[in-house]
N, C-alpha and C positions, 0 to 999 in steps of 0.2 A: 860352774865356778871352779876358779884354778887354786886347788886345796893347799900349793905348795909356797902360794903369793904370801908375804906381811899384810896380815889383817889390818886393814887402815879405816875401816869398815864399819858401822854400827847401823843397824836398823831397827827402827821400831813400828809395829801397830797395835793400836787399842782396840780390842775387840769390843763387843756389846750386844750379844742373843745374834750373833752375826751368822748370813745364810754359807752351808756350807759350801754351795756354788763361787758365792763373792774370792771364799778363804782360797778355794782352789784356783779361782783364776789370778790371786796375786802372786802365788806360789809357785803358778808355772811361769810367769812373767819373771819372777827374781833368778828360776834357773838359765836366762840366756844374759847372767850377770856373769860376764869374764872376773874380776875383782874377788877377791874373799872376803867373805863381812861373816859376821852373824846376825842371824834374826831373833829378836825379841818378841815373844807376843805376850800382850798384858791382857787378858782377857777380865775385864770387869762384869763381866756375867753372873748372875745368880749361883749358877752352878756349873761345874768342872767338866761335862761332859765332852769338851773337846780335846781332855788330856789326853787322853787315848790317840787322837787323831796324830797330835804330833809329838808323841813317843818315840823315842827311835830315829827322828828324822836330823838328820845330820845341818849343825850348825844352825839351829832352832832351839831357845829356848821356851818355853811353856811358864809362864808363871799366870796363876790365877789368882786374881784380884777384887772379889764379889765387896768388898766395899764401898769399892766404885768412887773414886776421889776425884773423878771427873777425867778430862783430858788431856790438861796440861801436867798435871799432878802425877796422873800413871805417866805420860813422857820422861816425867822429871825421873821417874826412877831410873830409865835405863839411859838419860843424859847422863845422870852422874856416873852409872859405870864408863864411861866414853872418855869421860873425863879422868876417873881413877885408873882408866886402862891405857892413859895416853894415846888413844883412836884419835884420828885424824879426824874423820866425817862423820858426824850422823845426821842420818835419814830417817824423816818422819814421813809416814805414809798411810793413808787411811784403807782399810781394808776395800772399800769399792773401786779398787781403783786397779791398774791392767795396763800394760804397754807392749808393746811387739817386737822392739829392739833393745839393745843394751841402754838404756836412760844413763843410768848409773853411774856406769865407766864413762860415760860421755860428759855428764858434768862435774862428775871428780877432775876429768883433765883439765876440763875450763876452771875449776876452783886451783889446781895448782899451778895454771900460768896467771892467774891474778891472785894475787896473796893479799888485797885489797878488799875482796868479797869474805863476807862474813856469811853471805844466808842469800841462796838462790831457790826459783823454783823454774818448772818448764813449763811450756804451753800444756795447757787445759783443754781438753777437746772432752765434747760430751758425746755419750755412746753412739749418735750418728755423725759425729763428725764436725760439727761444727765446734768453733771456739768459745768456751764458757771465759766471760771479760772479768779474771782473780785478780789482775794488778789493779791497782787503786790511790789514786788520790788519799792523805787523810783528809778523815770523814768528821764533820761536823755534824750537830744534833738534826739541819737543816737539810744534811744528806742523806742519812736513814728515814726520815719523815717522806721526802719527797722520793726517796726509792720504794718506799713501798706502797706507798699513793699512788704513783705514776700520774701525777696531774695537778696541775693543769697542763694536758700534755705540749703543747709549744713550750713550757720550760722546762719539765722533765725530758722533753729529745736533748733539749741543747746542755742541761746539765747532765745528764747521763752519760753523752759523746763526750764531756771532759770529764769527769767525775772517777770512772772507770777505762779511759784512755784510748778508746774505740777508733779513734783517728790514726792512732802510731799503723804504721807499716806493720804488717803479721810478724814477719821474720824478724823483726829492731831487735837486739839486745840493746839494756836499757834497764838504768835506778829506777826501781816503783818502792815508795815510803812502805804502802801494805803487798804485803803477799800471802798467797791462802796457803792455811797449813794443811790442806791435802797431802800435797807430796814436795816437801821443803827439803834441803841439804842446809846443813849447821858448817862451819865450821871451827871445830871443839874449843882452838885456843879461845875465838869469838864468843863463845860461851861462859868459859870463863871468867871474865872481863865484863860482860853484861849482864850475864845471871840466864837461868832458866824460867820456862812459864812462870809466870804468875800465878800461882795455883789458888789464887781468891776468883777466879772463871772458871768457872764448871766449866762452860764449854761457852763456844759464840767468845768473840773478841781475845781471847789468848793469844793467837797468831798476829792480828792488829796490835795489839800490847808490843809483843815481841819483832815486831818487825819494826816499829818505831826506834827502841830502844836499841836493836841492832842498826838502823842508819844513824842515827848519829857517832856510831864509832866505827863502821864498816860500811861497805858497797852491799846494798840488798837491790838481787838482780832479775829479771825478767829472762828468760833463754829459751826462745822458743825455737832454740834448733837441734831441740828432742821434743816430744811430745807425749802424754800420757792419757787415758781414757778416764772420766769418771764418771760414774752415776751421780748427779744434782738429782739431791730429795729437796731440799729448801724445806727441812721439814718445821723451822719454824712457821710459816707460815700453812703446815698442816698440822698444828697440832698445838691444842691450848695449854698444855707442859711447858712444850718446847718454846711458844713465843713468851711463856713468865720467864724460863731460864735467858732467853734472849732480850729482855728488858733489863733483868736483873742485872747481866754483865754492862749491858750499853751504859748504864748508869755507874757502875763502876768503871767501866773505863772515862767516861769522862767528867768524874768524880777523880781522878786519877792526874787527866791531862788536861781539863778545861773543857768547859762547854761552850760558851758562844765567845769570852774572848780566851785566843789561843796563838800569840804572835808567832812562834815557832810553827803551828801547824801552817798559817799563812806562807814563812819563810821557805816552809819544805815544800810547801807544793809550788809555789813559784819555781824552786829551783829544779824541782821534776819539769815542770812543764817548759820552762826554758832547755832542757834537753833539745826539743824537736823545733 
């Protein structure tokens, strides 16, 4: 990083009992970041044992957060500094996650020749390479059912290739309603204007919340011409915790925005899939 550039910069990640492997391979990824930012880490962990680790480490903040407000909630904290510090971008990024080029600097530019885009993310590729399908249709109660059924599968192929956008060209840049908050880019005035997470979602549908609420007053983009690694755990469907947390929000988000009639969800996804 070029320590001499206007920080335009803001990054965050949520930590949570995270391996110290994950932590070091996001850390060397963020050093082949031309741009100055600062990192934030919120470690929602029981215990501080990782302040030690980034002591010392330049343009890294450490705050530890054992309350654990979830993950939009710890975001929101270092949203709003972005916002009180007049920061151009902030980036949300999940600790699993590793890229091999400058990501960063690459859609900063794309964000400031379209002043249009509120909230990007880039292609998803999982640890072997292949592409995990984050961009999305809004999801209806009939879409989480039959996604994680997978059947009857003659309709689950054919709603899943539209569902999740399977069909679009790899390369397309391209409006998707949801985008996963793996590795998002904000754009802060945008934030302003829309608000930040919804911190009544622990976790699971925050991103969907806010990515809504971001297209109706901005461009929320697809850019898969950077790419980033992540480990998919899907750990709700490993773990009886994690799919109560993952019902709980489903229910509030469409407790929020409508369950089975939702003319606006209808209108958005027509006008996504009229793109192609």
């Amino acid at each position: 990083m070029n320590g001499s550039q206007l920080k335009v910069v803001n990054i965050s990640i949520v930590l949570y009992n995270t391996s110290l492997g994950d932590i070091e391979n996001i850390l060397s990824s963020l050093n082949r970041v031309e741009l100055a930012y600062v990192l934030y880490i919120i470690d929602n962990s029981p215990s501080d044992t990782l302040k030690e680790y980034f002591q010392g480490k330049e343009n890294i903040v450490y705050v530890h957060n054992p309350a654990n407000p979830g993950f939009g909630a710890s975001h929101n904290l270092v949203f709003q500094k972005s916002i009180d510090e007049n920061i151009t971008y902030h980036f949300v990024v999940n600790p699993d996650v590793y890229f091999n080029s400058d990501v960063i600097t690459a859609m900063v530019e794309y964000m400031n020749a379209n002043s249009k885009v509120g909230m990007m993310m880039p292609q998803i590729l999982n640890l072997d390479g292949s592409i995990q399908n984050l961009p999305k249709l809004l999801p209806s109660p009939f879409s989480l059912i039959l996604r994680k059924l997978k059947a009857p599968r003659f309709l689950y192929n054919r709603f899943i290739e539209r569902y999740e956008l399977r069909g679009v060209a790899a390369n397309r840049v391209y409006k998707a309603p949801v985008l996963s908050g793996c590795f998002t880019v904000f754009r802060v005035e945008a934030l302003k204007e829309i608000g930040l997470y919804d911190d009544r979602f622990f976790m699971y549908f925050e991103d969907w919340d806010m990515s809504r609420r971001m297209y109706e007053k901005y461009e929320t983009i697809y850019f898969p011409q950077v790419s980033v690694y992540h480990g998919y755990e899907s750990g709700a469907n490993k773990s009886q915790r994690l799919f109560k947390i993952f019902i709980d929000s489903a229910k509030k988000y469409f407790n929020k925005w409508g369950w089975f009639v939702d003319k606006d969800r209808d209108n958005i996804n027509k006008e996504t899939l009229n793109q192609f």
